[in-house]
Structure formats: structure tokens, C-alpha cells
N, C-alpha and C positions, 0 to 999 in steps of 0.2 A: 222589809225582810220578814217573812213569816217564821212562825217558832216552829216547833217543833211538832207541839201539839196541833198545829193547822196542818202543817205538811202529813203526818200521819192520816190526819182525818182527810186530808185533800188524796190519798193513796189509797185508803180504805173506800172511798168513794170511787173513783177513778177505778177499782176493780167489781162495783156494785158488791161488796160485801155490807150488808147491814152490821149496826154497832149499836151500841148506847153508853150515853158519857153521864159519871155518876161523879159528883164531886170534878176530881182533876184528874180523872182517871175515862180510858176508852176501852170499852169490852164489848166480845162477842163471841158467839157459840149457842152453843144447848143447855143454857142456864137452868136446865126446867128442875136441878135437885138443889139449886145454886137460892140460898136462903138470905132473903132480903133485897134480892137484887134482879132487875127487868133488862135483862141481856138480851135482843133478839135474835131467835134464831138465823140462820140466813143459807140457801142452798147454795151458797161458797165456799164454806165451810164446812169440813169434814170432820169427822171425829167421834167420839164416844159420846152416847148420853151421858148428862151430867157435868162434860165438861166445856171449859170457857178459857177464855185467853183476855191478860188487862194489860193494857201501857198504863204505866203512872207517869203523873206529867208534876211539877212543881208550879208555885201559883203566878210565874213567870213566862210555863209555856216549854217550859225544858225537859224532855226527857229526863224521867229516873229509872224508870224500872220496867221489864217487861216478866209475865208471868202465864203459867198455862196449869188449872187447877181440875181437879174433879171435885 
């Protein structure tokens, strides 16, 4: 059985959105004012400069949290 954290990134693949997994965490967008963190862009993703979207996953693979920041 995959976790949760597969299945998301098996979803985000599955729609060619580019991501990048930092820790236990998956993001993606326009990271480009987003400090400390290599988010790639991806033209599947719409939205304002500066902002990104994360799932936080627990070190299990389980969903915590989902978030969308500038």
C-alpha cells in the first residue's frame, strides 16, 4: 500500500506538474521570492509571482498539512 506521500507525488506526476521535496515536505510554484527553498517553477501551475503551495507529509508518509504562501 503506498502512503500518502507516494500517492501525491504519484498525482503530481501523473498531471506533469513539476515539484521539489524538501525534508518531508512537496512543493511547487514560483518560488523565485521564496528564501531558502528551490521550488520549481512548472507551466501547470498558475499563479502570482512569489507564490508556492507545500503538503507536509509526517516521517511515516502521512499527510499533515497542505499550504499555499507568498
Amino acid at each position: 500500500m503506498k502512503t500518502d506521500f507516494e500517492r501525491t507525488e504519484a498525482f503530481l506526476q501523473s498531471l506533469g506538474i513539476a515539484y521539489g521535496i524538501v525534508g518531508n515536505s512537496i512543493s511547487f510554484g514560483d518560488a523565485t521570492y521564496t528564501t531558502g527553498c528551490d521550488y520549481p517553477a512548472s507551466d501547470k501551475v498558475d499563479g502570482y509571482t512569489g507564490f508556492y503551495t507545500r503538503f507536509d507529509f509526517d516521517e511515516q508518509g502521512k499527510f499533515l498539512t497542505v499550504g499555499a504562501w507568498e
